[in-house]
C-alpha positions in Angstrom: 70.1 114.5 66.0 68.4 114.8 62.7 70.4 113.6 59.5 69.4 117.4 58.2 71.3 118.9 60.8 73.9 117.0 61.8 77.3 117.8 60.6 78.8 114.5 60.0 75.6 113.4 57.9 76.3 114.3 54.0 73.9 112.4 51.2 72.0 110.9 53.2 74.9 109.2 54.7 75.7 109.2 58.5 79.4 108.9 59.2 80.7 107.8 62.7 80.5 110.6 65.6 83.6 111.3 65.3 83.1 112.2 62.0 82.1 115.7 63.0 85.5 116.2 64.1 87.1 115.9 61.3 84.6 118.9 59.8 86.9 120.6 62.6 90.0 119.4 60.8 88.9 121.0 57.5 88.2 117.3 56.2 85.1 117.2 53.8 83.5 114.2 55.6 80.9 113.6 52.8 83.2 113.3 50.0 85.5 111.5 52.3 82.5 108.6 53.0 82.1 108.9 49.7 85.8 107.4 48.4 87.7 106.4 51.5 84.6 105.1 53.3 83.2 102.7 50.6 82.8 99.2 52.0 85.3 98.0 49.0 88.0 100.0 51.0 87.3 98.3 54.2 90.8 96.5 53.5 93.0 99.7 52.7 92.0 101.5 55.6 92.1 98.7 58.0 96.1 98.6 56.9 96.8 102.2 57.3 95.3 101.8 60.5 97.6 98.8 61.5 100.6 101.1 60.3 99.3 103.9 62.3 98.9 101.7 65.5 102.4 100.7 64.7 104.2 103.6 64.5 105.2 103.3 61.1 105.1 105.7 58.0 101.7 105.6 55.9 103.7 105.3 52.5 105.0 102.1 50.4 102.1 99.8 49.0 99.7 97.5 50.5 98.0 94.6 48.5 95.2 92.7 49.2 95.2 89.1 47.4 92.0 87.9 45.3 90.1 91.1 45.6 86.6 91.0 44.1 85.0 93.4 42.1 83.8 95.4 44.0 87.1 96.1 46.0 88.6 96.9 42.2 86.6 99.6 41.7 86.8 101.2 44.7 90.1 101.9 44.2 89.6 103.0 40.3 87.0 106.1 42.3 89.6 106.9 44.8 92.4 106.9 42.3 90.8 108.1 39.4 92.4 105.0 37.2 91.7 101.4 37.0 94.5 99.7 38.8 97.0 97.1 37.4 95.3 93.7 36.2 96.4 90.8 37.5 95.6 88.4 40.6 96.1 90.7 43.5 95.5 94.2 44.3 98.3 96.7 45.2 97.7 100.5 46.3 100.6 102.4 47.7 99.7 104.9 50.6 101.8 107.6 49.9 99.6 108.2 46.6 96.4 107.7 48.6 97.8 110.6 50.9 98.7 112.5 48.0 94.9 112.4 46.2 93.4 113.0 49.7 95.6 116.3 50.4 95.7 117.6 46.7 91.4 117.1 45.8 90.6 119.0 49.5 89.4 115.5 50.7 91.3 115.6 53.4 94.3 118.4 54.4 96.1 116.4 56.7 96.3 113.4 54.6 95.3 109.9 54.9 96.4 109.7 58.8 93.6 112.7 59.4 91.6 110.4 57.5 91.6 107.3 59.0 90.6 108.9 62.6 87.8 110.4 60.7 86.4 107.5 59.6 87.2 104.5 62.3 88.5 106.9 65.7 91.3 108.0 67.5 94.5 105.4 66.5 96.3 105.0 70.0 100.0 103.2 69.2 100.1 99.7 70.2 103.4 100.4 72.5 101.2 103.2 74.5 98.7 100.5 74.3 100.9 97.6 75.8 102.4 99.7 78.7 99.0 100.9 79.9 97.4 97.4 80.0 100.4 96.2 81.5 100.8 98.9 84.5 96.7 97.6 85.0 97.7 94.4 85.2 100.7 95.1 87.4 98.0 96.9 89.9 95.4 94.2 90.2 98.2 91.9 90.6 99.6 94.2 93.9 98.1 92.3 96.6 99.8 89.5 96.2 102.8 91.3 98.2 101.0 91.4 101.3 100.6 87.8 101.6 103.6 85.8 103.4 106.6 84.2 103.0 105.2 80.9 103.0 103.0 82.2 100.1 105.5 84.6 98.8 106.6 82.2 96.0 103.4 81.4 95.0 102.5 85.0 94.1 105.9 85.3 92.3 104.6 82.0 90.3 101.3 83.1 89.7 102.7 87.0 88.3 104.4 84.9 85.5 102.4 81.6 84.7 99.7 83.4 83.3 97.1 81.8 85.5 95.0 85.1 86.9 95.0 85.7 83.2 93.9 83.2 82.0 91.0 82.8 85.0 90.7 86.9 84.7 91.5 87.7 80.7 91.3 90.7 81.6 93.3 93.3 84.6 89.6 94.9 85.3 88.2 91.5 86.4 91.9 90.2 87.7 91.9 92.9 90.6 88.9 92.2 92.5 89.5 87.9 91.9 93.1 89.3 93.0 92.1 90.7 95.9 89.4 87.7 97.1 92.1 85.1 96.6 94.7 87.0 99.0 92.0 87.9 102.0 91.4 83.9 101.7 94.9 83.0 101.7 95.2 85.5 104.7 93.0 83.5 106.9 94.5 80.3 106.3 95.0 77.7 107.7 91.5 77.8 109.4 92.3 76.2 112.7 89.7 74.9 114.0 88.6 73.1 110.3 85.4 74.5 109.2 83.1 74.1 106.2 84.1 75.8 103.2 81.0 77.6 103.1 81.2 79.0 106.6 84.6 80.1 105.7 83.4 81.7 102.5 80.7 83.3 104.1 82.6 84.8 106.6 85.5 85.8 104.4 84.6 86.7 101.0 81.5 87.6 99.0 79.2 85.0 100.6 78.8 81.0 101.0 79.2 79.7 97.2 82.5 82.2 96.7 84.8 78.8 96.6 82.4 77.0 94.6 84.3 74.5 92.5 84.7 75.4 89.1 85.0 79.6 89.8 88.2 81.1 89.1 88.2 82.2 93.1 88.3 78.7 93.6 90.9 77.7 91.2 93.1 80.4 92.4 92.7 79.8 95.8 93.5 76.3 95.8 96.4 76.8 94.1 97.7 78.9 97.0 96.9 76.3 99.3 98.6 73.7 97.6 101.7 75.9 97.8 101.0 76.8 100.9 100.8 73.4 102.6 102.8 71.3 99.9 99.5 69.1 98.6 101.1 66.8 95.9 99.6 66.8 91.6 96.1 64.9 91.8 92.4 64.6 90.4 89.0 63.9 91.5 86.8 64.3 93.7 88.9 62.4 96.9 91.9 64.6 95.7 90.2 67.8 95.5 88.5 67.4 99.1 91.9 66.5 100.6 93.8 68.9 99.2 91.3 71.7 100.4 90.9 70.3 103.9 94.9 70.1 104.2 94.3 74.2 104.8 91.1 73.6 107.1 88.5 73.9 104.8 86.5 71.2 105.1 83.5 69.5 102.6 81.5 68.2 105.6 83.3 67.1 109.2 82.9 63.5 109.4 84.7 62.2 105.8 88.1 63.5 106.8 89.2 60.6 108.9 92.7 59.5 110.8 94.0 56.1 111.6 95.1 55.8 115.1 96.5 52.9 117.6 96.5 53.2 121.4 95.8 56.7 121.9 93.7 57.3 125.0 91.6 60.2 126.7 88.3 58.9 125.8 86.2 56.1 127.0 86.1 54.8 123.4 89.7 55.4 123.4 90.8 54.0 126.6 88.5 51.1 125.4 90.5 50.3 122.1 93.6 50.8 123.8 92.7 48.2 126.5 92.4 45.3 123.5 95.2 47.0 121.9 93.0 48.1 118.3 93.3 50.4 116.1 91.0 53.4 115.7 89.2 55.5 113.5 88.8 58.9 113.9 86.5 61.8 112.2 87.6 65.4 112.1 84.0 66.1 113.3 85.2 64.5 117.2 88.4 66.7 117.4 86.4 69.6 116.4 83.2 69.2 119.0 85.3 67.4 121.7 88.9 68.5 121.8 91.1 67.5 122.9 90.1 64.3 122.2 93.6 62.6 122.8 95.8 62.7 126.0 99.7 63.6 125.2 101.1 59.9 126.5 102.8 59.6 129.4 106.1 58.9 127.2 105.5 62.1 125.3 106.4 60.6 122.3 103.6 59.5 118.9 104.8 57.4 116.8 103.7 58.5 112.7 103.5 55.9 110.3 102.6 56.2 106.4 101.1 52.9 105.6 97.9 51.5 107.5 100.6 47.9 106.9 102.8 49.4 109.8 99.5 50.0 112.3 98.4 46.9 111.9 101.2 45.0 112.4 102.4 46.9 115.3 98.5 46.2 116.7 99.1 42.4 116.0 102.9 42.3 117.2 102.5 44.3 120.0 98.8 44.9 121.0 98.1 46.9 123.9 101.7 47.5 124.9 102.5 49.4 121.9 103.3 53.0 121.8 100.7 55.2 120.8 101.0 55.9 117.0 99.0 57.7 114.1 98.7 56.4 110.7 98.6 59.1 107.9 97.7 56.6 105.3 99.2 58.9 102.1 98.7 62.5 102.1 97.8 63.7 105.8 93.9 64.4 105.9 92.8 67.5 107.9 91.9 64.7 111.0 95.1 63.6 111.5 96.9 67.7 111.2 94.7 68.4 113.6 94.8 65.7 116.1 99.0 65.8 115.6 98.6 70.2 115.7 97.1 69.7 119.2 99.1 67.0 120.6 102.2 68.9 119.3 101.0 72.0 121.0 100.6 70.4 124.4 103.9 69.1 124.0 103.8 65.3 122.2 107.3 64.4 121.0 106.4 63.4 117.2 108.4 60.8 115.2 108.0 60.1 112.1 108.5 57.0 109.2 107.6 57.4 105.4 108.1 55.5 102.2 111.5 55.9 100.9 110.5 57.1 97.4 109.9 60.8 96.2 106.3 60.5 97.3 106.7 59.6 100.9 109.2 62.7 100.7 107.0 64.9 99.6 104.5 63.5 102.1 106.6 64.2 105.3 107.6 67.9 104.1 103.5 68.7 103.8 103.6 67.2 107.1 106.3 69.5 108.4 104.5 72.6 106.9 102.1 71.9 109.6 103.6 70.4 112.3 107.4 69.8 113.6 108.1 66.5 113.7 111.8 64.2 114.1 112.7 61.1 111.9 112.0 57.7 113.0 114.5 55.5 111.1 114.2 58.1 107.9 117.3 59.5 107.4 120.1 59.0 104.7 121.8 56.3 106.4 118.8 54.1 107.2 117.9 54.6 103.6 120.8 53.0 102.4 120.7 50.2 105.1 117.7 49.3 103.9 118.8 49.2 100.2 121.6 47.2 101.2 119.4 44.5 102.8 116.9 44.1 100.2 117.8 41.7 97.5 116.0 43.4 94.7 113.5 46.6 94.9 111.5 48.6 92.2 112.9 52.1 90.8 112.5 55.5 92.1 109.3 57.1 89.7 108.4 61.0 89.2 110.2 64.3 89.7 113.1 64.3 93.1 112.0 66.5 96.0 114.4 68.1 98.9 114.6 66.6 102.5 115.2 69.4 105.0 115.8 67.3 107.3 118.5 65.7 106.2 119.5 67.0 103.1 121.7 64.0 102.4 118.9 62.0 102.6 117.6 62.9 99.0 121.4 62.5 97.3 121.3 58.7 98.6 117.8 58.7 96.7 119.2 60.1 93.6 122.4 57.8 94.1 120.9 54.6 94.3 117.2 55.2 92.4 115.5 52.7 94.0 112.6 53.0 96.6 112.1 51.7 99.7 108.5 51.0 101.2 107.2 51.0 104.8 106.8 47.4 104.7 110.4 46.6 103.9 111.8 47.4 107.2 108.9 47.0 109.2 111.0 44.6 111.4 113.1 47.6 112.6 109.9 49.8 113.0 108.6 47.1 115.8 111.8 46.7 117.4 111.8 50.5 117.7 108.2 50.2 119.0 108.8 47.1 121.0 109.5 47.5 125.1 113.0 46.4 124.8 113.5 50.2 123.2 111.7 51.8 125.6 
């Protein structure tokens, strides 16, 4: 619209658009941009709005320290004095209100005003409950997920995560909404590429790219959901994604395995009594890859030590065993998942220490699995036996399956590795206990 024309234009000054409302309001916009809207009053009007937003009464002064100038006599025009000398510059609102109302300015005052020149003032309370009740929406999909994941959504509601990955409840919906249909679909079981299972799942292949917040918050959720420990790098970050199936490439995930058989490679290695190494890439094109024993029992071990000196104790007449070498790698869930489901008995032996704990409940996430020689009292056998032994490091962690098990722990503070009572582990292994 031409200046000429326009309502909220007034010597040769254009006001805001919602100027020409307040020409509704019976405010003389043109005198008004003329003392209220000088750029040396920036300051005062700012402050009545901040009062305004608040909910608080536009009277009582405001000062503004180390005013220039140009800010001084602004406020000589809009009050017709010179204000007070000294080094800071107070105006009181009430009398701004007062010369607005009585010259015609503005009828409703300096509130009418200060819409006039900067737009509608919505209270900062109004403000807070509507930005909340968005961000209580986009978070709403987390209550579909779970019980496994249902304290992870309650985490995420109040860490300020999404938030932080989201800043805002407009963006945190959809990432919201991505994270849950992911967390929906796992575990993937079969293991596939992280790719594949973006591109079948969410917006395409590069969704779970590291470094997007999809990522981020996904992997969160599958570090709750399967109990992946605190880590960094690049080995911990694969790990941690394949322990819910989502995999970088098929042949890096690897398990550690003694006289399994099913295979000609297997049956070979069992033969001499070896140990094995096996990709995730053979369970996946190949399964099942390993027979259930005719014992129906796997021994699981934490330490590659134990393996190995089973295989040189015991050779080809010890039980079949799996080693889980710290965290289990997607290899090793899935070769235990599918033994377990056709019926293998699993037994299992960890550190005694808060990581081997938390090791053997992200096991049992996955798969069931009874202790071999873990329990509270062969904890403190052990401790008894050992003439000396380092302390217990890092947060304590609960044993489910035998809850007494992490109050010995606590009571004694001392850890217990594999190694230590790897003479008991072969006599367990050896034929006399079969």
């Amino acid at each position: 619209m031409n200046p000429a024309t326009d309502p909220s234009a007034r010597d040769g000054r254009v006001l805001p658009a919602h100027a020409a409302a307040g020409d509704r309001a019976g405010i003389d916009t043109g005198r008004l941009g003329r003392l209220l809207g000088d750029p040396g009053l920036v300051w005062l009007v700012d402050r009545a709005r901040q009062r305004m937003a608040r909910g608080r009464p536009l009277t009582g002064p405001v000062t503004l320290s180390d005013p220039d100038a140009s800010q001084r006599l602004a406020v000589e025009r809009l009050l017709g004095r010179a204000p007070r000398a000294g080094g800071s510059l107070s105006v009181r609102l009430d009398t701004v209100d007062s010369v607005l109302r009585r010259s015609g300015v503005s009828p409703g005052g300096l509130a009418a005003a200060v819409v006039a020149l900067t737009g509608p003032v919505p209270l900062r309370a109004e403000t807070r409950d509507r930005e909340e009740r968005a961000w209580a929406e986009a978070y709403a999909p987390l209550g579909t997920l779970g019980a496994g994941l249902a304290p992870w959504a309650e985490r995420v509601r109040g860490d300020g995560l999404i938030r932080r990955l989201a800043r805002t409840p407009e963006a945190a919906g959809p990432l919201v909404q991505a994270a849950v249909r992911a967390l929906r679909a796992l575990p993937a079981s079969p293991p596939i590429s992280r790719t594949t299972f973006a591109a079948r799942n969410l917006s395409g292949a590069h969704a779970l790219d590291e470094g997007t917040p999809l990522a981020t918050l996904v992997l969160s959720g599958i570090r709750s959901l399967t109990g992946f420990p605190d880590g960094s790098g690049a080995q911990w970050l694969r790990e941690a994604w394949a322990s819910a199936g989502l995999l970088k490439d098929d042949l890096s995930s690897t398990v550690l395995t003694l006289n399994l058989r099913g295979t000609p490679p297997l049956d070979w290695m069992a033969d001499a009594g070896e140990p094995a190494v096996l990709t995730l890439r053979s369970f996946i094109r190949h399964a099942p890859v390993a027979d259930v024993p005719a014992t129906g029992t796997v021994h699981i071990c934490e330490n590659p030590a134990v393996l190995s000196a089973a295989a040189d104790t015991l050779g080809p007449a010890c039980p079949p065993m799996v080693c889980l070498q710290g965290q289990p790698s997607a290899a090793a869930l899935t070769l235990l998942r599918d033994l377990s489901a056709r019926g293998a008995d699993l037994l299992y032996h960890g550190d005694f220490d808060w990581g081997g704990v938390r090791i053997a409940t992200a096991l049992a996430a996955n798969v069931p699995w009874r202790p071999w020689r873990y329990e509270a009292g062969h904890y403190r056998a052990a401790v008894a036996a050992l003439a000396e032994a380092p302390d217990l490091t890092g947060p304590a962690a609960a044993t489910p399956w035998d809850p007494a098990l992490a109050v010995a722990l606590v009571e004694h503070g001392v850890r217990v590795e594999e190694e230590a009572v790897l003479d008991d582990l072969l006599v367990d292994l050896g034929p006399g206990s079969r």
